[in-house]
Structures are given as C-alpha cells and as structure tokens.
BAKE-408050 format. One record per residue (C-alpha): residue number from 1; residue in one letter; x, z negated, y. Coordinates in nm, 4 decimals, m for minus. Example, Ala and Ser with C-alpha at 12.3 -4.5 7.8 and 13.67 -1.06 7.14 Angstrom:
<pts>
@k:1	r:A	u:1.2300	w:m0.7800	v:m0.4500 .
@k:2	r:S	u:1.3670	w:m0.7140	v:m0.1060 .
</pts>
This chain:
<pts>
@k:1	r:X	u:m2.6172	w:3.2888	v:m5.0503 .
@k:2	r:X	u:m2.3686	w:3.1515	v:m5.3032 .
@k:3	r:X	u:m2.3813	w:2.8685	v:m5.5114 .
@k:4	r:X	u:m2.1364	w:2.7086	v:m5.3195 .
@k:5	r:X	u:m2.2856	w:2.7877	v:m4.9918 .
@k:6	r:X	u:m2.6395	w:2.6072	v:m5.1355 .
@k:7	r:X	u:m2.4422	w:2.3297	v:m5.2711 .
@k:8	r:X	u:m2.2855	w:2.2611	v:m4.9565 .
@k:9	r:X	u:m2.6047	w:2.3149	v:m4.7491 .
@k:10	r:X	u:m2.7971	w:2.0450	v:m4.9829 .
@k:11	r:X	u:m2.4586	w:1.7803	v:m4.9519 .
@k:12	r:X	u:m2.5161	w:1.8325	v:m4.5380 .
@k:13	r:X	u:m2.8562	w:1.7183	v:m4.5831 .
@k:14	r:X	u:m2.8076	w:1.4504	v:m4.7920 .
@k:15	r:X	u:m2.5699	w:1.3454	v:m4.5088 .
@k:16	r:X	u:m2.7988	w:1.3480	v:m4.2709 .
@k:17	r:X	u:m3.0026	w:1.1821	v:m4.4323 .
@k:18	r:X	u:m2.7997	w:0.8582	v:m4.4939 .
@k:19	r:X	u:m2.6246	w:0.9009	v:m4.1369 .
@k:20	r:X	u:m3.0283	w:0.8611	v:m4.0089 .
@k:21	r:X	u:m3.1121	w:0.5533	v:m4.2005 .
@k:22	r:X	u:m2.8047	w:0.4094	v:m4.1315 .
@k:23	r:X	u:m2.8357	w:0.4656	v:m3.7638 .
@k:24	r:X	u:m3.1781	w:0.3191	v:m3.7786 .
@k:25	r:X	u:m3.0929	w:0.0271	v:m3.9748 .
@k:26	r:X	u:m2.7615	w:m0.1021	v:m3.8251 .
@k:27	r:X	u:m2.7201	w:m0.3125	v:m3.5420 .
@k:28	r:X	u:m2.7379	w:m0.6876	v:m3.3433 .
@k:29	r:X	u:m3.1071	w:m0.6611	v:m3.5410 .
@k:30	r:X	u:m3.0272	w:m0.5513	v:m3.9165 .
@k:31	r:X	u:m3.3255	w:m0.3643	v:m4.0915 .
@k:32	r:X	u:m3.2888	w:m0.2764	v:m4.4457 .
@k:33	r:X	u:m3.3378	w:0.0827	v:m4.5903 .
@k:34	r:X	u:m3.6577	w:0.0109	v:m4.7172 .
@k:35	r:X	u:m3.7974	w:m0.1754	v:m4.3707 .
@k:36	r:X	u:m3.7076	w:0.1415	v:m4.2042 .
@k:37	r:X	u:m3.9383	w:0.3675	v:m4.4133 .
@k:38	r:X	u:m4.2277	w:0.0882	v:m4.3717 .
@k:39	r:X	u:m4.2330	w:0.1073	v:m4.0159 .
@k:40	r:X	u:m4.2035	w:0.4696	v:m3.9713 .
@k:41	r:X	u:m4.4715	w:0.5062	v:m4.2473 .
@k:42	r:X	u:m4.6692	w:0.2634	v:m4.0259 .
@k:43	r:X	u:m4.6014	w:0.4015	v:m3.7034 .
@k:44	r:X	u:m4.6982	w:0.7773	v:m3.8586 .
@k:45	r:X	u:m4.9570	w:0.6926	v:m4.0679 .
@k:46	r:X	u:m5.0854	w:0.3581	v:m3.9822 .
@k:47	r:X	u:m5.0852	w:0.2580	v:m4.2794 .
@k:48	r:X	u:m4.9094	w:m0.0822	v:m4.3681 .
@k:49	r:X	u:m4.7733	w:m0.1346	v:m4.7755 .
@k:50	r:X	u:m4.7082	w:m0.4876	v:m4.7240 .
@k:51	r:X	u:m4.3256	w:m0.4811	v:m4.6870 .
@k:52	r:X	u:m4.2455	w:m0.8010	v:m4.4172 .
@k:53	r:X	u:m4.0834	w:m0.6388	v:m4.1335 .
@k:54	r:X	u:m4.0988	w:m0.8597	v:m3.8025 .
@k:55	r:X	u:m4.2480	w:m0.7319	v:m3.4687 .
@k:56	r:X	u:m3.9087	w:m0.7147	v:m3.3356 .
@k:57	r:X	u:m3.7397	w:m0.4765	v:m3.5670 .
@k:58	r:X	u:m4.0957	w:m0.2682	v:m3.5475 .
@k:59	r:X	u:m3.9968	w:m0.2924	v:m3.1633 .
@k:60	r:X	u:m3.6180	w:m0.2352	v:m3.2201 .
@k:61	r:X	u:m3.6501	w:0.0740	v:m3.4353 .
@k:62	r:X	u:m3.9401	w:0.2178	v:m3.2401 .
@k:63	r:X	u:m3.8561	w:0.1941	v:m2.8722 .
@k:64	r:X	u:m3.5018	w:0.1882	v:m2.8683 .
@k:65	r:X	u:m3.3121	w:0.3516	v:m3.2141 .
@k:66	r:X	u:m3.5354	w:0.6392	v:m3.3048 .
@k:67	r:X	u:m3.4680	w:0.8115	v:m3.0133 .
@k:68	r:X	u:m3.1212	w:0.7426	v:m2.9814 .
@k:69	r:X	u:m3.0570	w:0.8730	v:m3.3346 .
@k:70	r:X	u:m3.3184	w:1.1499	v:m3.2644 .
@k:71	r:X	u:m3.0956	w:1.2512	v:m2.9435 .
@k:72	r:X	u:m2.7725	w:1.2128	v:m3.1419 .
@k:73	r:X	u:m2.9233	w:1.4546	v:m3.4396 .
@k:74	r:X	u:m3.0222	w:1.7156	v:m3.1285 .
@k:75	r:X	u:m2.7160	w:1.7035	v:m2.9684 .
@k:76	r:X	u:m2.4835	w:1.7271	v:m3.2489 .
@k:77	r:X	u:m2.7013	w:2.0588	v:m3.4098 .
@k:78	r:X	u:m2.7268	w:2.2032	v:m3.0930 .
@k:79	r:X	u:m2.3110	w:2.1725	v:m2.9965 .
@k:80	r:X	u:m2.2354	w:2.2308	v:m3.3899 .
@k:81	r:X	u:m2.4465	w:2.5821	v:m3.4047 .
@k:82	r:X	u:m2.3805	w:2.6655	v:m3.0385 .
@k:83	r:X	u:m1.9541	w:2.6014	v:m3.0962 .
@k:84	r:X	u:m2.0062	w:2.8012	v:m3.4733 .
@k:85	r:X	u:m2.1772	w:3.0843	v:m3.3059 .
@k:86	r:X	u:m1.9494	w:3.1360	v:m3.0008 .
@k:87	r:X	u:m1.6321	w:3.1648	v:m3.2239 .
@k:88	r:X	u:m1.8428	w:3.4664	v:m3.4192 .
@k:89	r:X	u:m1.9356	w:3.6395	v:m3.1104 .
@k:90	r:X	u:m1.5718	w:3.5982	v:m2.9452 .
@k:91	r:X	u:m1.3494	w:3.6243	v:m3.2772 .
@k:92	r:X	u:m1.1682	w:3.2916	v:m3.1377 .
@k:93	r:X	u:m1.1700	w:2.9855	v:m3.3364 .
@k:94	r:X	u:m1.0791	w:2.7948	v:m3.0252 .
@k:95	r:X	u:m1.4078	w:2.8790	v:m2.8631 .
@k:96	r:X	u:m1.6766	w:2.6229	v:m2.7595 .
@k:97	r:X	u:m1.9001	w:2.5730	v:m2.4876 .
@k:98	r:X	u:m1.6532	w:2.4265	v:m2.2798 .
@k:99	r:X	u:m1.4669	w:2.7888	v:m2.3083 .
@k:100	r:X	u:m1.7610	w:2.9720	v:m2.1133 .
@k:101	r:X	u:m1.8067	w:2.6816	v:m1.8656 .
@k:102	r:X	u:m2.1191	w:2.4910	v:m1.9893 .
@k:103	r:X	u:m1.9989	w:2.1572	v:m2.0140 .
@k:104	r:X	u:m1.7453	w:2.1592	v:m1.7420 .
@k:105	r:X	u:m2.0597	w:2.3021	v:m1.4954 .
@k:106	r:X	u:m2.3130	w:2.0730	v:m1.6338 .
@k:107	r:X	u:m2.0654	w:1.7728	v:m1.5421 .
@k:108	r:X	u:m2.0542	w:1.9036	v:m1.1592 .
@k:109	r:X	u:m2.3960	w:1.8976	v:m1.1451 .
@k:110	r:X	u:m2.4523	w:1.5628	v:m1.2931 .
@k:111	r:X	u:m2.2386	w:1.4094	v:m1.0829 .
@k:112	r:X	u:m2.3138	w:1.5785	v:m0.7309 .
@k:113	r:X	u:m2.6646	w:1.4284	v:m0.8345 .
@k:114	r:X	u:m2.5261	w:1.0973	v:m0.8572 .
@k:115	r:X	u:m2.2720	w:1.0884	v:m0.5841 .
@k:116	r:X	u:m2.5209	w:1.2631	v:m0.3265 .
@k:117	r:X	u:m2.7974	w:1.0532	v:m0.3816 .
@k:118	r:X	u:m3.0582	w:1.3293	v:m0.5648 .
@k:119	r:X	u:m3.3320	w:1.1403	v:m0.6746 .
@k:120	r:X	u:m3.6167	w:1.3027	v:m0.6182 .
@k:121	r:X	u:m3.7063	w:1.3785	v:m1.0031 .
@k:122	r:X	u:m3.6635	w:1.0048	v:m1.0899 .
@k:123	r:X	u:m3.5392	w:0.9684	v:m1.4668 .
@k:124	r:X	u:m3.4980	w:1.3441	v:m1.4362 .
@k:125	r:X	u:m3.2810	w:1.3991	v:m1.1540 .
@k:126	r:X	u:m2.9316	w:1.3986	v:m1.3357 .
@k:127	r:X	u:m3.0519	w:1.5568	v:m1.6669 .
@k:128	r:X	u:m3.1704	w:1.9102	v:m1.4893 .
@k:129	r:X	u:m2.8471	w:1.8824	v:m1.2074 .
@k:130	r:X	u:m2.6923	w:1.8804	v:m1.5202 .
@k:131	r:X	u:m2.8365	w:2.1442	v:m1.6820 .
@k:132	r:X	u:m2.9105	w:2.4157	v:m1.4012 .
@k:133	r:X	u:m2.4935	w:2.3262	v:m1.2982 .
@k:134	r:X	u:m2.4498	w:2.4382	v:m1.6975 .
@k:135	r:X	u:m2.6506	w:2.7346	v:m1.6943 .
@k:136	r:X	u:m2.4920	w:2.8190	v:m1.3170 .
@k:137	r:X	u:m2.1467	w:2.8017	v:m1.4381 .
@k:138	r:X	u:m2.2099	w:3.0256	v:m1.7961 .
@k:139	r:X	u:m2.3945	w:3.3171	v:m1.5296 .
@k:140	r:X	u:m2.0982	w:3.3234	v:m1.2995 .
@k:141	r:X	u:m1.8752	w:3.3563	v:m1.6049 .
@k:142	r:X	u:m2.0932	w:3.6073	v:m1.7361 .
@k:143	r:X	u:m2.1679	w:3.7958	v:m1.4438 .
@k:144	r:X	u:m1.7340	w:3.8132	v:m1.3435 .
@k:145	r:X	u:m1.6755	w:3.9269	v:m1.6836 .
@k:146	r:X	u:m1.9426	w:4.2213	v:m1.6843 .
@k:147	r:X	u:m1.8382	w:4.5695	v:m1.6116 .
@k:148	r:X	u:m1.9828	w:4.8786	v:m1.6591 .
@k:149	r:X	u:m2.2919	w:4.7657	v:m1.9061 .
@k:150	r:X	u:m1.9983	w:4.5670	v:m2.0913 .
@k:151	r:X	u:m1.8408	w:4.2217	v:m2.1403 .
@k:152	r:X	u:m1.4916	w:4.1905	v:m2.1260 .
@k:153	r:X	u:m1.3716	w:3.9300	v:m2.3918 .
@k:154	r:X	u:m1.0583	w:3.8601	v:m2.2336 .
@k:155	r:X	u:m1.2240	w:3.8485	v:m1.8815 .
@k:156	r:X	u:m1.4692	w:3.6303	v:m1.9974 .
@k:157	r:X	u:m1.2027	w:3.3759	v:m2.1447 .
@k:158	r:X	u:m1.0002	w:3.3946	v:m1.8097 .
@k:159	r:X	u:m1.3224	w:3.3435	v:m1.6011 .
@k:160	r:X	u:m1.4229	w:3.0382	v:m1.8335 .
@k:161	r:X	u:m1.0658	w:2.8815	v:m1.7589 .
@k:162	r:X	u:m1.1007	w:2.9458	v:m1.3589 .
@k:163	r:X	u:m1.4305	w:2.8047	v:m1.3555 .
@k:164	r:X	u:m1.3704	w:2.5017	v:m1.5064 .
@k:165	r:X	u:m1.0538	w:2.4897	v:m1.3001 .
@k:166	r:X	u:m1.2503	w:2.4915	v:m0.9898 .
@k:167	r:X	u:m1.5357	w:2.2777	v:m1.1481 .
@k:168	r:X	u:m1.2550	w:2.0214	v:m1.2292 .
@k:169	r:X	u:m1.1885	w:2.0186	v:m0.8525 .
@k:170	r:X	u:m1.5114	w:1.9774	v:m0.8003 .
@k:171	r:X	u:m1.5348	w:1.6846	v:m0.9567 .
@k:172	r:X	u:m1.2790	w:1.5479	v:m0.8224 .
@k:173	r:X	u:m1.3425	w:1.5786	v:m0.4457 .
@k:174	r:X	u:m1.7172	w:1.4422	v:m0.5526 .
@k:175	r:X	u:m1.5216	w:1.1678	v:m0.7328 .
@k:176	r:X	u:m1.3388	w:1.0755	v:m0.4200 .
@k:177	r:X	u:m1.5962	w:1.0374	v:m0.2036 .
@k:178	r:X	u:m1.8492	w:0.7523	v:m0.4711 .
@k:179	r:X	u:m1.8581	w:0.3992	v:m0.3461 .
@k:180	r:X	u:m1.8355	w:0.1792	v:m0.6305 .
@k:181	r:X	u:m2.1588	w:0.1512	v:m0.8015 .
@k:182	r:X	u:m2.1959	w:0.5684	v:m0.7744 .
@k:183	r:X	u:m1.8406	w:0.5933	v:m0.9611 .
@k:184	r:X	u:m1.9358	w:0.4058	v:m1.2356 .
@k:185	r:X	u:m2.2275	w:0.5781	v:m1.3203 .
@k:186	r:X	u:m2.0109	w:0.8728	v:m1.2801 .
@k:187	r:X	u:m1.7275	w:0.7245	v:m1.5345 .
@k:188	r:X	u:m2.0066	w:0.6629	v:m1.7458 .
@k:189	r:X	u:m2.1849	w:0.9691	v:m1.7651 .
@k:190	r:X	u:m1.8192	w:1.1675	v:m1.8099 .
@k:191	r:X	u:m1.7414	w:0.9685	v:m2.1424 .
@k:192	r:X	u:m2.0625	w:1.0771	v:m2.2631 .
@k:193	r:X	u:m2.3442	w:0.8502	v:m2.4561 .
@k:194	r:X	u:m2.7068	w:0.8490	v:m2.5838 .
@k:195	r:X	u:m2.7593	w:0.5026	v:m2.5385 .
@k:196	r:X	u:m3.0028	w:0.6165	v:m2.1972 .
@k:197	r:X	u:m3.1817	w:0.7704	v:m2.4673 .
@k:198	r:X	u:m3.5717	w:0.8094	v:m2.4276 .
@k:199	r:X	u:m3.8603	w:0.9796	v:m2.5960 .
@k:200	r:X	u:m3.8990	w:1.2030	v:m2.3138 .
@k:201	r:X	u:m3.5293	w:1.3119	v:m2.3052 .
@k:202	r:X	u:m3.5714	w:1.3948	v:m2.6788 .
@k:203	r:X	u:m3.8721	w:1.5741	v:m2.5884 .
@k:204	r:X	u:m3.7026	w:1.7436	v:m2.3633 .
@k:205	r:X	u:m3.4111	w:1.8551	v:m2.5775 .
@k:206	r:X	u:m3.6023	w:1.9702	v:m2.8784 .
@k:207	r:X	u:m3.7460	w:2.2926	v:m2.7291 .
@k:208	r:X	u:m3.3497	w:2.4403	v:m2.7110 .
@k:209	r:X	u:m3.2708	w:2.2727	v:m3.0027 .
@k:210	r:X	u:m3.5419	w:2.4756	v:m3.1922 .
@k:211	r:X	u:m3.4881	w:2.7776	v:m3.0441 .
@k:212	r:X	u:m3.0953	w:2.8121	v:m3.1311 .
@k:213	r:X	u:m3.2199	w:2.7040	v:m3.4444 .
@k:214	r:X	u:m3.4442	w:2.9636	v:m3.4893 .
@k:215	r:X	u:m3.2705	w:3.2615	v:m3.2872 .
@k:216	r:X	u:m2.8983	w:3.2098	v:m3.3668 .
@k:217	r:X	u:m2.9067	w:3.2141	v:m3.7642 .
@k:218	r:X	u:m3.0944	w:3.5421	v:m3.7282 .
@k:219	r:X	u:m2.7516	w:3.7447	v:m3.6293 .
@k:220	r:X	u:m2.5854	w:3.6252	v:m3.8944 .
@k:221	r:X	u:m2.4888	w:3.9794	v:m3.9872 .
@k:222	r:X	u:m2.3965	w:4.1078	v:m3.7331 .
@k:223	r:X	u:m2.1844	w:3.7834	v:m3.6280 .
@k:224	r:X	u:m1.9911	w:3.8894	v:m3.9816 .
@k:225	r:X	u:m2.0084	w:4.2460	v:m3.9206 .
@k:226	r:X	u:m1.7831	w:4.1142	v:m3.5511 .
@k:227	r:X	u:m1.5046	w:3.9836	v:m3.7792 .
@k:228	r:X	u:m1.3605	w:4.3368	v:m3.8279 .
@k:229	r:X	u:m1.3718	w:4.4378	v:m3.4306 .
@k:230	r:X	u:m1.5883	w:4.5503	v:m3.1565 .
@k:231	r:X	u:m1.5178	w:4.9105	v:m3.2509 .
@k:232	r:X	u:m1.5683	w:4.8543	v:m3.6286 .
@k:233	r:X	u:m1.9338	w:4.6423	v:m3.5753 .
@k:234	r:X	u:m2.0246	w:4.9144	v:m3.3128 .
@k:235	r:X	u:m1.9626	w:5.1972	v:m3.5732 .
@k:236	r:X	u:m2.1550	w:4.9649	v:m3.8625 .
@k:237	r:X	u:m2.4715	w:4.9623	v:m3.6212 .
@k:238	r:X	u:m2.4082	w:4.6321	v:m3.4375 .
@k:239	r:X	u:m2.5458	w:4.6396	v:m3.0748 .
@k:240	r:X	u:m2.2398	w:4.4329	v:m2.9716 .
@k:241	r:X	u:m2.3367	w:4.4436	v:m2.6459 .
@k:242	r:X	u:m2.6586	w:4.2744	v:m2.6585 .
@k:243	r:X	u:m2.6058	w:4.0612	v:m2.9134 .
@k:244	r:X	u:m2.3115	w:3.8729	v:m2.7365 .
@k:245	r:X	u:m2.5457	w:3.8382	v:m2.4564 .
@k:246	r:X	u:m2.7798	w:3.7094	v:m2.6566 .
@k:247	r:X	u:m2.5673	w:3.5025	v:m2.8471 .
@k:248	r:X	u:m2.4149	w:3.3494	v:m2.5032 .
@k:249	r:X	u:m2.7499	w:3.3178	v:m2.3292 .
@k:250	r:X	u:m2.8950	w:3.1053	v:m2.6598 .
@k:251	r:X	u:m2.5655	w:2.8877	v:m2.6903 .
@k:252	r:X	u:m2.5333	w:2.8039	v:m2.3385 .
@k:253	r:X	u:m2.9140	w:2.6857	v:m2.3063 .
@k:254	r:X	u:m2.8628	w:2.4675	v:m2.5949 .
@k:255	r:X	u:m2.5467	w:2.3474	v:m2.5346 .
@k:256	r:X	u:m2.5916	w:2.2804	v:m2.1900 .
@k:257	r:X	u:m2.9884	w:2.0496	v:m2.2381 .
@k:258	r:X	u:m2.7325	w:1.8873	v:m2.4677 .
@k:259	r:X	u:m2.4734	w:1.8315	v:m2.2338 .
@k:260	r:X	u:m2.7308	w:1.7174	v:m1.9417 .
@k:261	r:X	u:m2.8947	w:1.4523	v:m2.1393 .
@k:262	r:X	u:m2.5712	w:1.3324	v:m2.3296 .
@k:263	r:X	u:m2.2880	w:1.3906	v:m2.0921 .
@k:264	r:X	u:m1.9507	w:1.5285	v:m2.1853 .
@k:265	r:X	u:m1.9152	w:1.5161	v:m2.5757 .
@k:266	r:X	u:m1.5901	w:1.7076	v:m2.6785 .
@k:267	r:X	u:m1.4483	w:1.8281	v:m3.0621 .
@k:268	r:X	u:m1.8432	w:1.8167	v:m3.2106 .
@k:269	r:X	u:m1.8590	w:2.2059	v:m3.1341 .
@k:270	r:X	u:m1.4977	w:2.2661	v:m3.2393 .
@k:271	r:X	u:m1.4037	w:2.1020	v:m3.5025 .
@k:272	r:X	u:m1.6965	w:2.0979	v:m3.7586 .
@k:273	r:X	u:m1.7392	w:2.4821	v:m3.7489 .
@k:274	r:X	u:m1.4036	w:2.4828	v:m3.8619 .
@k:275	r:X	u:m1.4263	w:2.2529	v:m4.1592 .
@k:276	r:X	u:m1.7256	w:2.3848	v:m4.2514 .
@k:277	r:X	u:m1.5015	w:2.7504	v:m4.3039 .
@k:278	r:X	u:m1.2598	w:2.5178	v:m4.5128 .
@k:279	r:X	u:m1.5073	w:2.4600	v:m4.7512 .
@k:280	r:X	u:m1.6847	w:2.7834	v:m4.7404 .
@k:281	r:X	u:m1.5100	w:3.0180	v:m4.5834 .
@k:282	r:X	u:m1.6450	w:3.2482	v:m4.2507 .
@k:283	r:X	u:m1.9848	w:3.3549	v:m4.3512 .
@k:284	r:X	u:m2.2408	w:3.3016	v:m4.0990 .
@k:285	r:X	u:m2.5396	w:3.2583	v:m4.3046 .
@k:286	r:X	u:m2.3962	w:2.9385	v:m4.4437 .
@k:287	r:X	u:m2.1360	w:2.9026	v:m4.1565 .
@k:288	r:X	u:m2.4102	w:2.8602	v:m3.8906 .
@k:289	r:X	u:m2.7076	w:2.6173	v:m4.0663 .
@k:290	r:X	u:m2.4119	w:2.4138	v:m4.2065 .
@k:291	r:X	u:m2.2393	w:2.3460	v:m3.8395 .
@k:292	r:X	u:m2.6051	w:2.2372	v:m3.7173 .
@k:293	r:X	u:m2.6222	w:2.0118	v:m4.0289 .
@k:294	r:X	u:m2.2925	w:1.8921	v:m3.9915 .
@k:295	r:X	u:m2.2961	w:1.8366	v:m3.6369 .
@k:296	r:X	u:m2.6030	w:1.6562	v:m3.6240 .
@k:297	r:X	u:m2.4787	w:1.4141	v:m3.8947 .
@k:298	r:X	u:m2.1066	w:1.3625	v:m3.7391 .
@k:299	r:X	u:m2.2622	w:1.2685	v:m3.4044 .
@k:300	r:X	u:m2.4740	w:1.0920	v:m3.5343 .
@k:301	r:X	u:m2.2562	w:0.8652	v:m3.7606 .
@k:302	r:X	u:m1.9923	w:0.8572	v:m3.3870 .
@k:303	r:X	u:m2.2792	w:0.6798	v:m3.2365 .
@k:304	r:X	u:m2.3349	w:0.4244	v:m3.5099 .
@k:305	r:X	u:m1.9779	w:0.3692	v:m3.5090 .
@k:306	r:X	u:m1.9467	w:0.3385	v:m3.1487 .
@k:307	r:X	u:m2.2121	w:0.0430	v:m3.0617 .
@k:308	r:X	u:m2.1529	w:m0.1186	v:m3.4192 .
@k:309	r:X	u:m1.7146	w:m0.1476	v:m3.4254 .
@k:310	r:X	u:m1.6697	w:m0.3241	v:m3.0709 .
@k:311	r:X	u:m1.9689	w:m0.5605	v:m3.0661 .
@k:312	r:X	u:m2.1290	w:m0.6507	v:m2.8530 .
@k:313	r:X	u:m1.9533	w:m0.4012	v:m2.6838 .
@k:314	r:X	u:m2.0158	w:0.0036	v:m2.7145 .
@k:315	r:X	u:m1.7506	w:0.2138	v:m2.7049 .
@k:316	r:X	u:m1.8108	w:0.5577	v:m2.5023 .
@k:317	r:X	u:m1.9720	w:0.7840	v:m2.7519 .
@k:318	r:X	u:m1.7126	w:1.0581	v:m2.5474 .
@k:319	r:X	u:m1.3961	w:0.8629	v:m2.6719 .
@k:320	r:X	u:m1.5162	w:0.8227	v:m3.0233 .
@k:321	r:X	u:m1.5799	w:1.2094	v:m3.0636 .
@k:322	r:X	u:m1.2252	w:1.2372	v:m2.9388 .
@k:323	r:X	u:m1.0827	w:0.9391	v:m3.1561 .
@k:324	r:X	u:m1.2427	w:1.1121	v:m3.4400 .
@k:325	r:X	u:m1.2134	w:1.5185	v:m3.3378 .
@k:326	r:X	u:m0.8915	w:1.5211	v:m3.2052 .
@k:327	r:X	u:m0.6165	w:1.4103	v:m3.5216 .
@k:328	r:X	u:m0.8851	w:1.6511	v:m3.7059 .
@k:329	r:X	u:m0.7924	w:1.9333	v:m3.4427 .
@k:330	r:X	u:m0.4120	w:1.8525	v:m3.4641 .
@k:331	r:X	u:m0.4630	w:1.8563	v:m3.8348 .
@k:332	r:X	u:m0.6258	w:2.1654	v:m3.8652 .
@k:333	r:X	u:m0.3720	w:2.3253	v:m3.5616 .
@k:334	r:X	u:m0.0745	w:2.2491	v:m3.8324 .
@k:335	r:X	u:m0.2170	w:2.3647	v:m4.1875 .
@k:336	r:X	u:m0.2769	w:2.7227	v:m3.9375 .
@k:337	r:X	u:0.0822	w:2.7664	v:m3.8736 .
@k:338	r:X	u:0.1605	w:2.6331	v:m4.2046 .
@k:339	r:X	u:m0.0486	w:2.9178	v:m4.3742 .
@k:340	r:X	u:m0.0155	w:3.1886	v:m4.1255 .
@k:341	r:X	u:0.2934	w:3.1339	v:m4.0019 .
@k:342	r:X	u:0.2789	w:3.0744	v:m3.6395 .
@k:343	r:X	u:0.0115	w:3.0897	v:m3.3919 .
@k:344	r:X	u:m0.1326	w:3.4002	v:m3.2685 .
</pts>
C-alpha cells in the first residue's frame, strides 16, 4: 500500500470519526463532544467520571441516536464496498446494486408487505420482504445471465434493466391498489430513512456488514487483475468465474440487509467509489476499505443533515443522498468526457 493510499485510509477514519460524534451530539437535545464519551464510557463500562450529563441526553443518545448513527455507519459501508466492488467485477463505473436488481427487488418486497397486510413477523415483517425480494431479484438476474458454467456481462446488465423494469411495474400496480395510511408508509419507506432505527435492526445488519467486510477486500487482486479483461485475468490465474459469483453473491447480501432496513438510498454506492479513484486511483486494496470508510461517513453526515436543516422537520434521508450524489454524478459525468473525450 502506498503512502498515499495509508494517508487517505487514516483521513477516512478521522472522518468517521467526527461524522459519529457529531451525529451523536446534534439535535432538538444538544450534547457536547465530551458528554458523548461520558455516557458511552458509562453505558460500557459503568463507570461514571463525574462529567454532568442529564438523564435525558443519557436517554437521548442511548435509545434513540446510537443506533440510528450505528445503522447509518452499516448502511453506508455496506452500499460503499458493495457499489466499489461491483464496478471491479463488471469493469463498469456505472455499476451499483441497483444495476443487478437489489434495491429495485428489495423495494417490491417491502412494499407488497405493506400494501398486503404481512404482518406476521411484527417489527420484522417489512425488513426480510425486503430483503428475500433483494436477494430474489439478484438470483433471477443471475440465473438469466448464466450459460454454459458462465456469466454473461452484457446479459447480466440487460437482465438487471428488465428486472427492475418489471419490478418498477410492480410497484406501481401495488401502489395503486394502498388506501391512504398503506401509501404513506409506502412513500416513506421509498425515500429511504434510518430514523425506524433499532438495536435489533442494527443487530441484524451487522452480520452482512462484517462479512463483505471481511470477504470482499480479500479479492482485491484479482478485482485489479479484471481491469485488463476476462481473457487477460483468466490467463494471469484469476478464476473469473467464481469470483464474480462470489463477488455478486457477497454484494447483493449486503446491499440488500441494507436496503431492507433503510429503504431506497441512491448515489452512496456510486458516487464515493468514484471519488475515492480521484484521489487514489483504481486499486482495490485501497479502493475497497476506503469506499466502506467513505460510505459509512457520507451517510452518515446525510442523516445528520437531514433531521438537523429542516427542523423540526426531517427531510427523507433518500432525497438528501440525491441532493448531495446527484450534482456530484453530473460533475463527475462532465470532467469524463472532458478527459476522455466522449462517453464510451
């Protein structure tokens, strides 16, 4: 790893670090920098160093903004690494969950859960529709694209467009068919948020957050050794075949627990892995830790920005990711023709 690659690795985490106290400390109830480490040193520890936080922001911080900013940190790592390691595997810079289906085919699931009335996990219920309509949607798409012990790329990318085509129509007819109250929990869960945020759906979320984590950066190699071509990895020792599957498989568990207990969150899985190349440049053993770091801290620093700039109102944490992502995309879209001429 290069200097710059560590230096830029160690900046992330300082990042993340301030866009975690922030998000812990502002709010209707203010707690300072220093409260904040008090009351997580006395909720860990138990022990107390005399610093005078109230009950309330012990109760604030506690029940209601450490997991929020805990969900917001899994979320973001898990559409960051999942977006940076999809454009490896498929040589497209454009790829993100959304290309293979995840997100469009966790949405039908949450909301035939709320517009049919599926309640039989309680709290549950939406979160896995969500996620088994995710995982659903990346096997068709992976299954229509297999032929003869191989993926097709193209296929794939053409079978990710028709399924969230019909997904999108879907939707729709489900849409059309919610009385009032059902539509806007169905509005709600579109824009995306992690103000519903709970220990348990953190719980939930870390198992797939750690294992992309700990599985993804491992083909960092081969996910450079891709760069030059199927034919070329193939010849260089790459299994390409399994290690796309692999890839996919990981990326679409991970994105897809963070699509089910966040809703529809678009740009986070786009956009950073492509800044984070700006700075320095396609290497997946930076490239890949770095879009975790980065989209842990950008979603994380959305969500503070969305219930703290309208108050006492929140803005969907789904529009601020697109307030924020899209100019960026648009942005990056132009300096691409700009330096390579066109589009390709």
């Amino acid at each position: 790893m290069t200097a710059r690659g560590r230096t830029l690795l160690s900046a992330l985490t300082v990042l993340l670090i301030a866009a975690f106290v922030l998000g812990l400390g502002r709010g209707a109830v203010p707690i300072s920098p220093l409260d904040v480490l008090a009351i997580l040193t006395k909720r860990l520890s138990g022990r107390n160093f005399g610093v005078g936080f109230t009950e309330q922001q012990d109760a604030v911080l506690w029940t209601i903004r450490l997991p929020r900013v805990l969900l917001a940190l899994g979320v973001g790592a898990a559409l960051g690494l999942s977006g940076a390691a999809l454009q490896g595997v498929f040589r497209n810079p454009l790829a993100d969950p959304g290309l293979i289906g995840v997100s469009s085919g966790a949405a039908v699931g949450a909301v035939g859960s709320i517009v049919l009335g599926f309640h039989a996990l309680g709290l549950w219920s939406v979160p896995t529709a969500a996620f088994l309509g995710a995982l659903t949607a990346a096997a068709v798409v992976f299954r229509a694209a297999h032929r003869d012990g191989r993926v097709e790329v193209v296929t794939l990318v053409l079978c990710g467009v028709g399924v969230n085509a019909l997904c999108g129509a879907a939707i729709g007819l489900l849409t059309s068919i919610a009385d009032d109250d059902k539509l806007r929990n169905v509005s709600f869960w579109q824009l995306g948020s992690v103000g519903g945020a709970t220990w348990e759906l953190v719980r939930a979320l870390l198992p797939f957050v750690v294992l992309a984590l700990l599985a993804l950066p491992r083909l960092a190699d081969e996910l450079d050794l891709f760069v030059l071509g199927e034919r070329e990895a193939r010849h260089l020792g790459v299994r390409v075949e399994r290690t796309r599957l692999f890839v996919i498989v990981i990326a679409s568990l991970a994105a897809g627990a963070a699509v089910a207990v966040a809703g529809i969150l678009g740009f986070v899985g786009l956009i950073v892995p492509h800044l984070i190349r700006l700075i320095n440049g396609p290497g997946h053993r930076v490239l890949l830790p770095a879009s975790a770091l980065g989209g842990a801290a950008v979603l994380t620093l959305a969500d503070l920005a969305a219930r703290t700039v309208t108050v006492p109102r929140e803005v969907p944490l789904g529009v601020m990711t697109a307030l924020l992502g899209a100019p960026v995309f648009l942005v990056l879209l132009r300096r691409t023709r700009q330096t390579s001429g066109g589009f390709a």
